[in-house]
C-alpha positions, 0 to 999 in steps of 0.5 A: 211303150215302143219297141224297137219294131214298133214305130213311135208315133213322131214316125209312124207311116214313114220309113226308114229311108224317109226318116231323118234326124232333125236339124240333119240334112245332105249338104245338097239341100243345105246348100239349096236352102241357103241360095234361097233363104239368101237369094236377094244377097247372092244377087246384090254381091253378083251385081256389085261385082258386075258393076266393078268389072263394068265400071268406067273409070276416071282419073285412074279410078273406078267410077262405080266404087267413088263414094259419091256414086256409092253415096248415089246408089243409097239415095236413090234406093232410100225412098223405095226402100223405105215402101218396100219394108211396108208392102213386105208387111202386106205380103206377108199376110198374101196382101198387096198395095197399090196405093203406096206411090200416090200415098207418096205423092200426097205425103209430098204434097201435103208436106210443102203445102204445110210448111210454105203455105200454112207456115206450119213447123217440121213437128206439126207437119211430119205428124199431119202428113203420117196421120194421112198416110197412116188412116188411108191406110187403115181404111184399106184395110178396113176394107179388106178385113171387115168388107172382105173386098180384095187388097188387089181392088181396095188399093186400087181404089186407094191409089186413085183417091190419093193421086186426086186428093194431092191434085185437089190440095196442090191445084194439080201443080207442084208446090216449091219448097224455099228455106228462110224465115219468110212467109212462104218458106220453110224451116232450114232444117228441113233441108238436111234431108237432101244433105248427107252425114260427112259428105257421104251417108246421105240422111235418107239412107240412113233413115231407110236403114233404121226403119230396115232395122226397127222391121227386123226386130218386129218381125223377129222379137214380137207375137204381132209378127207370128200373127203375120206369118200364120195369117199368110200361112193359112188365113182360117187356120190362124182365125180358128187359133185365135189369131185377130186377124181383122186387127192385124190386117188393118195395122198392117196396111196401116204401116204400110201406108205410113212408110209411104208418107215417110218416103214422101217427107223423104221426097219433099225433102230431096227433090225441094218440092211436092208434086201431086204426080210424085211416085209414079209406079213407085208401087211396082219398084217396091214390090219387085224389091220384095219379091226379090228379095224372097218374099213369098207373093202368097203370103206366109213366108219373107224377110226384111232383110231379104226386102233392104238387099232386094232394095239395094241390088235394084238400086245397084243394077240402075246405076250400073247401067246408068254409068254404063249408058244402057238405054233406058228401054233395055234397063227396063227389059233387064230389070223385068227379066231380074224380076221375073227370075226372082219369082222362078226361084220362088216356084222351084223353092218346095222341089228342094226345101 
């Protein structure tokens, strides 16, 4: 039994300055806990109003806030969105993906290539083409967790088998898209992935913000997600707990695959075709949406919903420059700058928290 000079065990070796009750802390680290645990928000808001404050107008009106360019920004967002909710899975366990983009291009691909030229229906080809999608990335995984290759190299790999398989299956040429009920022609209804929900919520963003929140559930709700968080915390650790780590690996970089062939159905959809070059450097947009969206590059720690605001303040900075008529080679710089803040934070992150 303690006595009042004895310390319990809890605070054995701690002073009495060093010792706080929980849940209690100065409004100085509360305050920097939340800049970071809301960094990528702060930056979304921050953008938006800079992109008010910059706004052309037109007829009187501001062109940033019409709901056509609103409209715009969510579109354009909606296919890297949808990556990066899968490459924050891989983060999380201090993975990485590079072969997401040129997954992408072979979902394109693959998914004209099955209606036009195979006359298959919208159900047999969305299966196909997340079938694919979803076993290269098991294999990269299987890579990783059984051969203990690094994710960095596999999926490097990975990215050149599937930019040459969308070459070989297309001919190394894009493959249009026409609607009817002719050979050589693809169901109508696969034309409402380019249309929008009473003119203004486009159908991909709606789908990006669904799969946003089915990600937020698992990762809140489900002992699959505690599995992630301790495998990128401290890999061994989590072994020895009985953590399978193996299994996890592999159905991580399975998701993350199928989320690319997702975008790439998205894709196809869009833009009407499917094109083996498709999802250039889509890979890099997605990881620096989840990087700054707060994501730890390490592992262990990261939200999705800090990934769909990283997303969406990307998506907003392009299109404030855009309107703004920045050059292109400037927009880089600013976006690379924006990126390398983000992962600043990160580093200053355990000084205060």
């Amino acid at each position: 039994m303690s006595t009042p000079d004895t310390p319990s065990p809890e605070t054995a070796g701690a002073g009495p300055a060093t010792v706080r009750p929980e849940g209690r802390r100065s409004g100085r680290g509360q305050i920097i806990d939340m800049i970071f645990r809301f960094q990528s928000v702060f930056g979304l808001v921050a953008v938006f109003v800079v992109g008010i404050l910059a706004s052309p107008t037109r007829d009187g009106e501001l062109v940033f806030l019409s709901p056509g360019n609103l409209g715009n920004i969510v579109r354009a967002v909606s296919e890297i969105g949808i990556i990066a909710i899968g490459m924050t899975f891989v983060i999380l366990i201090g993975g990485i993906d590079l072969s997401v983009g040129a997954i992408l291009g072979l979902g394109a691909v693959g998914t004209a290539s099955l209606m036009v030229d195979n006359g298959l229906g919208i159900p047999a080809t969305l299966i196909i083409v997340l079938l694919i999608g979803a076993g290269l990335g098991s294999l990269q995984g299987l890579a990783v967790a059984k051969i203990g290759i690094q994710a960095f190299i596999v999926t490097l790999a990975g990215l050149q088998v599937a930019r040459g398989l969308a070459r070989i299956w297309s001919g190394g040429v894009g493959i249009p898209i026409a609607y009817g009920d002719g050979p050589k022609e693809a169901p109508e209804a696969f034309s409402i992935l380019s249309g929008s929900i009473n003119g203004v919520l486009p159908v991909p963003a709606v789908i990006f913000l669904g799969l946003g929140v089915v990600a937020i559930l698992v990762l809140r709700f489900t002992a699959f997600s505690r599995h992630m968080y301790a495998i990128g915390g401290n890999e061994r650790a989590a072994r020895l707990a009985g953590v399978p780590v193996a299994r996890v690996k592999v159905a991580v970089f399975a998701i993350c695959g199928l989320t690319a062939a997702i975008a790439g159905i998205i894709h196809a959809g869009q833009l009407n075709q499917g094109s083996p070059n498709d999802g250039i450097s889509y890979e890099l947009d997605a990881i620096a949406a989840v990087v700054i969206g707060g994501t730890n590059l390490m592992g262990g720690s990261g939200t999705i919903g800090g990934t769909l605001a990283g997303a969406l303040m990307l998506g907003t900075l392009n299109n404030v420059l855009a309107l703004n008529n920045v050059d292109a080679n400037v927009q880089l710089l600013i976006k690379g700058l924006v990126i390398v803040a983000a992962a600043a934070l990160q580093k200053f992150r355990p000084r205060f928290g």
